[in-house]
N, C-alpha and C positions, 0 to 999 in steps of 0.2 A: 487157370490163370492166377487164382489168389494164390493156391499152394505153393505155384512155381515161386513168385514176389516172396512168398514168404522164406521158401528157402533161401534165396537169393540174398534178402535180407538179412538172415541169422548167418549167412556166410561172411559177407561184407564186416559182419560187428563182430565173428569170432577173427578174422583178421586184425582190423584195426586193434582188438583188445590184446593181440598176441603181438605187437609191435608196438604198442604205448609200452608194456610191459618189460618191453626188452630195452626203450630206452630210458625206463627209470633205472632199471634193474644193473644195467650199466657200468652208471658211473658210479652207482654202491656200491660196484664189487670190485673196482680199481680205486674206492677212496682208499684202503690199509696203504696201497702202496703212498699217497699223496702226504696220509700222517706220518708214514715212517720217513719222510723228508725234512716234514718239520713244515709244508704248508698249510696254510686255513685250510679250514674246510670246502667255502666257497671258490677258491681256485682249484680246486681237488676235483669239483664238479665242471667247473669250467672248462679242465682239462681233459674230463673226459667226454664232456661235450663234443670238443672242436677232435681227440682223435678218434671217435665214432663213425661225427657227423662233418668231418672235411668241410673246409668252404669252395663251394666252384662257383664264379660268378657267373659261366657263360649259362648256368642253368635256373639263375637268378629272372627275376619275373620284372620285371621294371614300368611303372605306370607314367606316361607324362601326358601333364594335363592339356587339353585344348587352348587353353589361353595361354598357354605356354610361346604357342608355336601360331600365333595370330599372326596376318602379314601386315595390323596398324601399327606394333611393337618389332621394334629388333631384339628379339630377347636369347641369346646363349648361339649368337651367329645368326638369328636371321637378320638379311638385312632390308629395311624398311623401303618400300617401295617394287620389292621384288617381283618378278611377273607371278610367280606363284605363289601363292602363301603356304602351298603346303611343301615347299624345300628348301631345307637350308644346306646353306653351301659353306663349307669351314675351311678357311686357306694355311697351309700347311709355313713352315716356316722357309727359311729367304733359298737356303740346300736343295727344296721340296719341290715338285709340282704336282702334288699329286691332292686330288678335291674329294670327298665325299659327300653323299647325297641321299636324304631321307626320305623315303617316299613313303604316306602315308596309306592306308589299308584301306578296299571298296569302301563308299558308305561315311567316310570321316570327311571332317572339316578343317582339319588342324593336328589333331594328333595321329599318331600313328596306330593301330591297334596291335593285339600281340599274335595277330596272326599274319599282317599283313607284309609286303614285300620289302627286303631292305637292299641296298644296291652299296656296295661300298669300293671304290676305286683305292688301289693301295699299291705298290712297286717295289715298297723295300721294309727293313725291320724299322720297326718302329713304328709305323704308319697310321694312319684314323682306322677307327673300327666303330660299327655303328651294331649295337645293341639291346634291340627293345625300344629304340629311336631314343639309346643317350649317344652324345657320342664320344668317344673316349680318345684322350689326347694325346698324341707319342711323344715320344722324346725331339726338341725343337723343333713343335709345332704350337700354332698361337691358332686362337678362335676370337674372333670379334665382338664384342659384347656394348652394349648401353643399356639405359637405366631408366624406369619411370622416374618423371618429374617427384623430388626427395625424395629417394629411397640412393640417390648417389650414394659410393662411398666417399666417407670424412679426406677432408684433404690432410693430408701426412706432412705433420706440425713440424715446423724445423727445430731441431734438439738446440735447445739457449746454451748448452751448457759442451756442446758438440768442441773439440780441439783446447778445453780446458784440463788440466790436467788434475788426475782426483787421486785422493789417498785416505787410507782408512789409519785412524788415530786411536790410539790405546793408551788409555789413562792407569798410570802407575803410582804404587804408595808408595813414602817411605819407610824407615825402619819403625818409624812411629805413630805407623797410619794415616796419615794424610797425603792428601792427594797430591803429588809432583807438579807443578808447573807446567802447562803446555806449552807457552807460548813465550818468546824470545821477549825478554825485558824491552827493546826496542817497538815492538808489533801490541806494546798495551793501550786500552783509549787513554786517551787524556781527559783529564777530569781538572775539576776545581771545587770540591767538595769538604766543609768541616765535617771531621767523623769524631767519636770519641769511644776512647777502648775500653770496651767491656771486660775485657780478662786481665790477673793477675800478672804481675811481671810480666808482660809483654814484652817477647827479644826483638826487637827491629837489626837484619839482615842486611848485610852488600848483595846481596844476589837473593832472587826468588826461590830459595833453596835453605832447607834447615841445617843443611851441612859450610854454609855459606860462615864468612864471619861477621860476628855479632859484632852492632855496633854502638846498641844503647840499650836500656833496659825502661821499658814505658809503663809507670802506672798505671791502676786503675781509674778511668774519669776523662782521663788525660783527650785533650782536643791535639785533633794531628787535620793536617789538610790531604787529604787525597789527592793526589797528578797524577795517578795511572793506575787503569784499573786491566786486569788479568782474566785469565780464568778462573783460578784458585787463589790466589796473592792481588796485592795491592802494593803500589808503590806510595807514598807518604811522605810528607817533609814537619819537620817538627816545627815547634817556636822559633828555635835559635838557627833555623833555616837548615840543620842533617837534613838529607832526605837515607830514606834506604826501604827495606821490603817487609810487608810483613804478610801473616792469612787474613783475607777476608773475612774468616766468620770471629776476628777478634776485634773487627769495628761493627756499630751502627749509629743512627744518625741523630739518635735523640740522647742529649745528656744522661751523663751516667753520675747518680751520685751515692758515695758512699756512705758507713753510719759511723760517726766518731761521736767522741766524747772530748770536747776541747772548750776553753775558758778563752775568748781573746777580748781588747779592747777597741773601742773604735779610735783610730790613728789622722781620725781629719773630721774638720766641723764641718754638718750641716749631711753627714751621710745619710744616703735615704734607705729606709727600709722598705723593700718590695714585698707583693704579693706572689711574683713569681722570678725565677731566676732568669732576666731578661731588663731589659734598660731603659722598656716599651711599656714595663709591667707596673701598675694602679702603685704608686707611692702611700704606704699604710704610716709612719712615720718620719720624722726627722732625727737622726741622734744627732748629739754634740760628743764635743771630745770627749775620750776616756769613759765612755758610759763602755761596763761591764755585758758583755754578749755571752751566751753559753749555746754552742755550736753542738750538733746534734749528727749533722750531715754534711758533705761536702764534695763539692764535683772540678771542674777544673779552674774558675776562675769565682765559684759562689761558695759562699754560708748558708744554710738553712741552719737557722737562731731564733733564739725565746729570748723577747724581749718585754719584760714585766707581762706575762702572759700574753704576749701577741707573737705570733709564729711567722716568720716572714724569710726574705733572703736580702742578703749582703755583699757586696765587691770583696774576693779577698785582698785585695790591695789594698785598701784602706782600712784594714785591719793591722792591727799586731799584738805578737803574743805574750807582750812582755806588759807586765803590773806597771801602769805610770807611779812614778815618786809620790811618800804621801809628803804633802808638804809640813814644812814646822811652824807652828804659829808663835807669834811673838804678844805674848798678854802685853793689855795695858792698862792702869789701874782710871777707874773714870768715878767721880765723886758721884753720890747721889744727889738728885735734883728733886723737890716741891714744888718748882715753876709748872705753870701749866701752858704749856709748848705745843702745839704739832706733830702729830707722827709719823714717819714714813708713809703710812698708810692714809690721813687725814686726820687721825683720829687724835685728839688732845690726851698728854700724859695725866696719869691718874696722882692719888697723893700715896705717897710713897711714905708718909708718916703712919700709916697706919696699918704698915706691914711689918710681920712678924717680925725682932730680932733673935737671933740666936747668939750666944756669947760663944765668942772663938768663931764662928760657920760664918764666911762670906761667901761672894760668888765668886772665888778663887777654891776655895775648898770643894764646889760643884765643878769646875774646871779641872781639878786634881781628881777626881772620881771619872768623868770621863774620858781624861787622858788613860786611866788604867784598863778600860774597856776597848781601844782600841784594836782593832785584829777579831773581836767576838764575833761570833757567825751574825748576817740579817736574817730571823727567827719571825715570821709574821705572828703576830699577839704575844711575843715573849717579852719576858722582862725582869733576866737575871743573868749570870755572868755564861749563862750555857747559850743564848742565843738570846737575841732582843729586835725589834722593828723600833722604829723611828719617836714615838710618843714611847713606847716599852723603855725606850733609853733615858729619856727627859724623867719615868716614871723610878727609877731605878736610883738613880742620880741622885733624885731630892729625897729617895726614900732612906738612902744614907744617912741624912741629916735631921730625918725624923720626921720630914712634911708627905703627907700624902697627896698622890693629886692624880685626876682621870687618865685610865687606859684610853684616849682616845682624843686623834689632833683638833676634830670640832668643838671638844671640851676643853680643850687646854686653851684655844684663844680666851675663855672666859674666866680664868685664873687667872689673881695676883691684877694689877693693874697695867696701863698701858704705855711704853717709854716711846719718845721720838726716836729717830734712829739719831738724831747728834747726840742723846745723852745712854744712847745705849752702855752696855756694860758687860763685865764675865759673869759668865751665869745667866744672863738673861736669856729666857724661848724666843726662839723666832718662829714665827710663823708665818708657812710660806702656800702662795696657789700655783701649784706643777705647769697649770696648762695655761694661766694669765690670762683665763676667760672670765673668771669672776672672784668675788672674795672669800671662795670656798676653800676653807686649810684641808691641805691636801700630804702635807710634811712637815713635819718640826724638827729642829735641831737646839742645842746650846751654843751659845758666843764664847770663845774663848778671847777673844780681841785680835787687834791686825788685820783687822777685818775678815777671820776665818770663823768657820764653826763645825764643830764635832756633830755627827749625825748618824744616823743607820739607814746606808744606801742597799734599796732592793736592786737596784740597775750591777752595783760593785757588790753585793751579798756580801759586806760586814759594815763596821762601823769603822767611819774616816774623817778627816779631814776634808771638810769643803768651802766653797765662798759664801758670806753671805748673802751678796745676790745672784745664785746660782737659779734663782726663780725667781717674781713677783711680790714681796713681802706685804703680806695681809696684817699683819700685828707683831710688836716684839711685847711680851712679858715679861714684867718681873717679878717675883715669888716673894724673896725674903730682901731688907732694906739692908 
């Protein structure tokens, strides 16, 4: 008995191994033909898989499970409550009457086994065929089916968008890159939005198209209102109410401001200087007329300005670019006084006897020296005909005449003695407090009479004509008798 087993064994394994063999061997030897077609490899094998190894289903093994064919479930045509649990009955469609029926194998509860009996009733082509107890469905025939509690299928969503009409859209450049307009001037949202143009010479268009014609040319900075916005373009209406087209990407929404270099004056009293270019923004000061601005930057309706070292912004309306007149003063000769009088300031005039005289040199002759100065640059510490500040000027003036006296307006009130403003005089300093918080000289000038005086404004950067109470007058001095 062993011997026989064993032969029987080494038989068994020299089979199998001469048949594994030949199906590797195979499809190795019909892959040349697969690469000389140009396919993968893997379909090369596949191919000769399936023409080796044929598919035939009727030789196919088919397993169904017990709980498949339970008589508590209706599952793949049984139906629930049947007298038998182990037959299902599959109804053919409405042409048909023909039924099929699965009987399952001695010894089973439910499924059929694969040796067991199958009985299948059929009369024409197409018919039920039962297989290993699947059973296979012909042409217009229906099986009855339901479902364990959730496992339904989803119910079949109605299409939102079913009976609308759909089209595929293709975006085109033109000759100079940018993207075409999709959309009909009419079909843009409507808007009510300030933009301001970022780009150079901005064309605004009659139509959303480059080849369109032009109908204005838009700064940079420039505020436009948006009323209608596109795909790629924007519709827009100017100041003066044009409306016409332009691209989107040559607006955005935050002020645009540019860099210049411009001199203007202030053209209305009591303009305020902001902290930002807005109406809403912290007031840094107040000008008065004619105070000098040196503009830096500029957006559509703002100055960004240096105003004696304070950086702030400005209305440009209330600006303009034109030098106000300097005016012409009219001297007029005022005797000296030894009275001891009152001074503009409170202060009683001093004795004027015992101030320097010079033969030939009045305060007409200091009057005549900075008439000649007018137009010099305002030079902060200077004090010569190349550039001069404010005390620089007063220091300049008398040094003509041969008097020397301090670079500086807290020391000049303490020179020469003190005149009321009635008996003021040409040539005399004035001295003045800028901010009229306290008695601190903060500017001086000389009297030329008519009530004017010659000075060096840092606001107008030269020397000019101004009033004499252009500010608070702390002291007027007089030098020489």
């Amino acid at each position: 008995m062993h011997v026989r087993f064993s032969f029987r064994t080494s038989k068994i394994t020299a089979v199998l191994t001469v048949a594994v063999s030949a199906m590797v061997t195979l499809p190795v030897l019909l892959l040349p033909v697969g690469v000389r077609d140009g396919a993968p490899a893997y379909i090369v094998v596949n191919r000769a898989y399936a023409a080796a190894y044929p598919y035939d289903p009727t030789k196919q093994t088919v397993l169904v499970e017990k709980w498949a064919i339970t008589g508590s479930q209706s599952v793949m045509g049984l139906e629930e409550g049947s007298s038998s649990p182990d037959t299902a009955t599959v109804t053919p469609g409405a042409d048909s009457s023909e039924t099929a029926t699965i009987t399952p194998g001695p010894g089973t509860t439910g499924a059929p086994d694969q040796t067991g009996t199958q009985e299948t009733s059929t009369d024409s082509e197409g018919a039920l065929s039962l297989d290993g107890g699947i059973i296979e469905i012909g042409e217009g025939q229906t099986v009855s089916a339901s479902y364990f509690e959730g496992s339904e299928p989803a119910a079949q969503m109605e299409d939102p968008y079913s009976g609308i009409l759909t089209a595929t859209i293709v975006q085109h450049d033109d000759t100079d890159g940018r993207p075409i307009e999709i959309l009909a001037p009419e079909t843009f949202l409507s808007d009510d939005t300030t933009m301001y143009v970022k780009t150079s010479d901005t064309i605004l268009k009659d139509q959303p198209d480059m080849a369109a014609v032009t109908i204005a040319t838009i700064n940079t900075g420039k505020a436009v209102t948006r009323i209608g916005i596109g795909d790629t373009w924007a519709k827009v209406r100017l100041e003066d109410g044009t409306e016409g087209y332009l691209p989107q990407d040559n607006l955005q929404e935050n002020m645009v401001f540019v860099s210049i270099e411009r001199t203007v004056w202030v053209d209305a009293d009591g303009l305020k200087l902001r902290a930002s270019p807005s109406t809403d923004a912290e007031v840094l000061k107040t000008l008065s007329k004619d105070t000098k601005l040196l503009c830096s930057a500029i957006s559509d309706k703002w100055y960004k300005v240096v105003v004696e070292g304070t950086v702030g912004y400005v209305y440009v309306a209330y600006t303009t670019r034109t030098a106000p007149p300097t005016p012409t003063p009219v001297p007029k000769k005022s005797s000296s006084s030894s009275s001891s009088t009152k001074s503009g300031s409170g202060k009683t005039t001093g004795d004027t006897s015992k101030l320097p005289t010079i033969t030939g040199v009045n305060g007409e002759s200091i009057v005549n020296i900075c008439v000649s100065m007018l137009g010099v640059p305002y030079d902060w510490a200077g004090e010569s005909r190349d550039g001069v500040d404010c005390s620089g000027l007063v220091v300049y003036a008398y040094r003509q005449i041969g008097i020397g006296l301090p670079h500086q307006s807290n020391s000049l009130v303490k020179c020469g003695v003190s005149i009321s403003r009635s008996d003021i005089a040409v040539g005399d300093i004035v001295c003045w407090d800028m901010r009229g918080s306290s008695d601190t000289v903060e500017h001086v000038g000389i009297y030329v009479g008519g009530g004017q005086v010659i000075h060096a404004s840092s606001s107008r950067d030269q020397v000019e004509y101004g009033s004499l109470d252009m500010y608070p007058i702390v002291s007027i001095r007089r030098i020489i008798a």
